[in-house]
C-alpha positions as CSV (number, residue, x, y, z in Angstrom):
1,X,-68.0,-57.1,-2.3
2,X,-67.6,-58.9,1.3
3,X,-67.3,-62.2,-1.0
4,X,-64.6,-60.5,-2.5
5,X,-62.5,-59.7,0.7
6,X,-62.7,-62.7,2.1
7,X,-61.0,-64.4,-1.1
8,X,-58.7,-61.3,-1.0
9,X,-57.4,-62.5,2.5
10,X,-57.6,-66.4,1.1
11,X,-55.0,-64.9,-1.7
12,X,-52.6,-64.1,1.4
13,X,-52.1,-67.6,1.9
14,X,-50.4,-68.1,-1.1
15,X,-46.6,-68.1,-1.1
16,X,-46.1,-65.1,-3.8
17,X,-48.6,-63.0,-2.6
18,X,-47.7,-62.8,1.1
19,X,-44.1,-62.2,-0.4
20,X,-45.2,-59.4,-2.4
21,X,-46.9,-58.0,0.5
22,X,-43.7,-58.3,3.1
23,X,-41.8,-56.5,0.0
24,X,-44.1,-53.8,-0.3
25,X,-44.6,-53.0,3.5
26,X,-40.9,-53.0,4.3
27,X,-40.5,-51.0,1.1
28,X,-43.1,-48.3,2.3
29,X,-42.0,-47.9,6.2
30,X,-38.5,-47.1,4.5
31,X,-39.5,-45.1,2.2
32,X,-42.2,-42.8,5.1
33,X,-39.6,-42.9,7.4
34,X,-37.1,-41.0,5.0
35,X,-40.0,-38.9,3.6
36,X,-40.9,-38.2,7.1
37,X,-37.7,-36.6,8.4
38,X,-37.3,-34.7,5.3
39,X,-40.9,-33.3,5.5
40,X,-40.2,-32.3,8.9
41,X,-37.1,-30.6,8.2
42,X,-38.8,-28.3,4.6
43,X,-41.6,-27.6,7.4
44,X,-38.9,-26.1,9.8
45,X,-37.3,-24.5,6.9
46,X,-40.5,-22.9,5.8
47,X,-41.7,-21.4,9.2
48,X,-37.6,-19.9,9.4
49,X,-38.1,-18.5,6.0
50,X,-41.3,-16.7,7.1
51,X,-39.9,-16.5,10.7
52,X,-42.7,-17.6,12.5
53,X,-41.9,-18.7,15.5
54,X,-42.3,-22.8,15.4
55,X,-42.8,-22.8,19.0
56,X,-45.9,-20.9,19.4
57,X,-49.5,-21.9,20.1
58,X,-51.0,-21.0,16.3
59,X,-48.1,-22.6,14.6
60,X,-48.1,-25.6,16.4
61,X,-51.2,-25.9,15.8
62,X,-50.4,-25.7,11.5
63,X,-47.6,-28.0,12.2
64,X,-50.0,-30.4,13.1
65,X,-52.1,-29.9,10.9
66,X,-50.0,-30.1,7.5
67,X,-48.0,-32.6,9.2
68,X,-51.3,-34.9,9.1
69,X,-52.3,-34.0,6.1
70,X,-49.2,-35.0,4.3
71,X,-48.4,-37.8,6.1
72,X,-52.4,-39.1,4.9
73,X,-51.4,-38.4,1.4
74,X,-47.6,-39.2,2.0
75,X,-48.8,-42.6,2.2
76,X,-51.6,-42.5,-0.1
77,X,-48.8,-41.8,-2.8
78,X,-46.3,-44.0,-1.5
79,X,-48.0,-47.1,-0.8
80,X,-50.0,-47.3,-4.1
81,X,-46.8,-46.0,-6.1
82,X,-44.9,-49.2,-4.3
83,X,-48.3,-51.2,-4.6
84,X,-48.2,-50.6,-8.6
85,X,-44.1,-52.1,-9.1
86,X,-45.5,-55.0,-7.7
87,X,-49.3,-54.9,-8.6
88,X,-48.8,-57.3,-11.7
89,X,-47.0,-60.4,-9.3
90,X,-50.3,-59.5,-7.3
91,X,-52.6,-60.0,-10.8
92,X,-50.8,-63.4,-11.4
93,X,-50.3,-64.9,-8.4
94,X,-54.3,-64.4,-7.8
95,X,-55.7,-65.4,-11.4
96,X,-53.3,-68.9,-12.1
97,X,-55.4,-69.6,-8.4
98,X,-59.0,-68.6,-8.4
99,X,-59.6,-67.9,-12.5
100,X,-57.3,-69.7,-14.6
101,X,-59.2,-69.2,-17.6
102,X,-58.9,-65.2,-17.4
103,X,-55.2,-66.1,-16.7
104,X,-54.4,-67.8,-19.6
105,X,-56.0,-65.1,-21.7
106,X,-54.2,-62.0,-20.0
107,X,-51.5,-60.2,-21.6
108,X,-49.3,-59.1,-18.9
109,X,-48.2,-55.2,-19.5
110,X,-44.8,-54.4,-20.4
111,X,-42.3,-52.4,-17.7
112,X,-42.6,-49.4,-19.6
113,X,-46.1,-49.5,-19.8
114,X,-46.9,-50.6,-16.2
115,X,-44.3,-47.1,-15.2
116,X,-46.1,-45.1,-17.3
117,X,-49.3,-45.7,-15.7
118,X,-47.7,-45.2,-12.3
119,X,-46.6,-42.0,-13.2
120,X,-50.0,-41.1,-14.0
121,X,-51.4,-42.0,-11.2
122,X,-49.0,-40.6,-8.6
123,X,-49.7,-37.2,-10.8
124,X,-53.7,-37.6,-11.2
125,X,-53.3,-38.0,-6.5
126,X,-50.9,-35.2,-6.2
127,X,-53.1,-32.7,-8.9
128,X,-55.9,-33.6,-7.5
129,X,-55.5,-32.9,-3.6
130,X,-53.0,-29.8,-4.7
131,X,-56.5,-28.8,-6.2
132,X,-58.0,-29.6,-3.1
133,X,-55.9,-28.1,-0.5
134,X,-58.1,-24.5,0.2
135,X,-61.1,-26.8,0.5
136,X,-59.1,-29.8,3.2
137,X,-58.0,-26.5,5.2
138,X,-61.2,-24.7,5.2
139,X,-63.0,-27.5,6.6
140,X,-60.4,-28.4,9.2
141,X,-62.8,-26.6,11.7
142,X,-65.6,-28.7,11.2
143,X,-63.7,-31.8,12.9
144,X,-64.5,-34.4,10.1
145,X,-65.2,-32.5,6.9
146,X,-61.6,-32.7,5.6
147,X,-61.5,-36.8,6.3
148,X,-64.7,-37.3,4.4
149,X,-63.6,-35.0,1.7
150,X,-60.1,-36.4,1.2
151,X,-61.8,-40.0,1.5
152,X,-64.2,-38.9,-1.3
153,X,-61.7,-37.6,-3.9
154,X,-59.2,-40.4,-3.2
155,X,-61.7,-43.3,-3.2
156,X,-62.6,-42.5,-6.3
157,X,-58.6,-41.8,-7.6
158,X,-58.0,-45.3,-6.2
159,X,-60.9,-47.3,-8.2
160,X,-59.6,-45.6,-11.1
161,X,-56.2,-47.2,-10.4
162,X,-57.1,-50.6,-9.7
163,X,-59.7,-50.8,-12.5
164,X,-56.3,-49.5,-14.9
165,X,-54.8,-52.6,-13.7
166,X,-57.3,-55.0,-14.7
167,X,-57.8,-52.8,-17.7
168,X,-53.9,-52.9,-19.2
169,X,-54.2,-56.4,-19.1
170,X,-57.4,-57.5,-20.3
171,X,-58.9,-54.8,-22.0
172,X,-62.7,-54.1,-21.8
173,X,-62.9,-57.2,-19.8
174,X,-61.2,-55.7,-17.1
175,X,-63.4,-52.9,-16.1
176,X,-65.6,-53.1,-13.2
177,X,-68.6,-51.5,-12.6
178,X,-69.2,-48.0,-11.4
179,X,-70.5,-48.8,-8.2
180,X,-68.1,-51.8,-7.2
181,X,-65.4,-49.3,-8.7
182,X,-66.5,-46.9,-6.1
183,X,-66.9,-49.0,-3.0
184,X,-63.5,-50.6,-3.5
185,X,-62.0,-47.3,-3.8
186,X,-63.8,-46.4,-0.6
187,X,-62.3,-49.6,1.0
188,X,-58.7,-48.9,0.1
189,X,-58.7,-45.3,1.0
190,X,-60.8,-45.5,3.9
191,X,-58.0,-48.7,5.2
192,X,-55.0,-46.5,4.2
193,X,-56.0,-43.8,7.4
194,X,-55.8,-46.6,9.6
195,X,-52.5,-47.1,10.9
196,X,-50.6,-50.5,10.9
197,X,-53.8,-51.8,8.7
198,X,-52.6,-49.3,6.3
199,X,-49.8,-51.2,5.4
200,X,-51.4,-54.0,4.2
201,X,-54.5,-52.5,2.4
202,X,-52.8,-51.7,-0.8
203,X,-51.9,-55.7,-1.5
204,X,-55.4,-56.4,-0.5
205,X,-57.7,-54.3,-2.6
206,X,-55.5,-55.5,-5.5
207,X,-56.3,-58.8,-5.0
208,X,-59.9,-57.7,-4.5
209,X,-60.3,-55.9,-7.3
210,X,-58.8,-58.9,-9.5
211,X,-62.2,-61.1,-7.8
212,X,-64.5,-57.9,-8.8
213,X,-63.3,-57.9,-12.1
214,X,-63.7,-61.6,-12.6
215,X,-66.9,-62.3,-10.7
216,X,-68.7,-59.5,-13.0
217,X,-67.6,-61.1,-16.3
């Protein structure tokens, strides 16, 4: 795994990938800051509709609280939806470098294909923390509960992404195993709550899950 990051940060030296990962940053920021506002506004919106006072201690307090939540998995589904567009310049850039051989024998996917799995992803994160709301809320009180919760169910959300990436274009031969699967999911979701790193993490567990995938087979 640490032999895998450090080759994922060698893979930022080449021309295409550090391209890829200027495109997808700049394309994210927009794209939060845009989200942002407009979250901010539905929130305002929602406390008029119930008039609660948006002002007050207890509501405040909420704001906060859904505000970070969102944002967490605002950019959970916006990086990695970005991420994915670009996720296959990622694949080739890294492969024609480090493992030709698995280069030459990968079938890029088609458009269609590559959106379709986007879409499916973007719905399995969204479903899946929808489904976990109560439980992120409930455990707001215990200080860290709801990080380690959200970093358990999206960890394991985000293997299964990357590993589909691998898999669309070389089959079988692109899974990983469970426990690098895991790990790297753990990586990426855990590197997505830190800010400013956050931006970056998506190109790079891409690129590392392409070394995971090739150093197991």
């Amino acid at each position: 795994m640490i032999h895998a990051l450090m080759l994922s940060f060698q893979s930022l030296s080449d021309r295409r990938v550090a391209l890829v990962m200027v495109k997808v940053v700049v394309l994210t920021m927009v794209t939060l800051i845009v989200s942002g506002i407009g979250l901010w506004f539905a929130l305002q919106a929602l406390f008029g509709w119930l008039s609660v006072n948006g002002t007050g201690f207890w509501s405040g307090l909420l704001s906060a609280a859904i505000l970070g939540l969102a944002g967490i998995l605002l950019f959970r589904v916006v990086a990695v939806a970005i991420t994915w567009v670009f996720a296959d310049d990622i694949i080739d850039a890294v492969e024609e470098r480090f493992y030709p051989r698995h280069a030459a024998f990968g079938k890029r996917p088609s458009f269609g294909a590559g959106a379709q799995m986007a879409v499916k992803s973007i719905a399995r994160v969204v479903g899946y923390n929808l489904l976990a709301l109560p439980v992120y809320v409930l455990l707001l009180f215990t200080g860290v509960g709801t990080a380690i919760a959200f970093l358990l169910i999206n960890a394991l959300l985000l293997g299964r992404d990357l590993e589909d990436m691998l898999i669309a274009r070389h089959g079988a031969k692109g899974a990983m195993n469970k426990l690098s699967r895991v790990i790297l999911g753990l990586f990426g979701t855990a590197g997505m709550m830190v800010p400013l790193v956050n931006l970056f993490v998506p190109v790079l567990a891409t690129a590392m899950a392409v070394h995971l995938v090739h150093s197991e087979n």
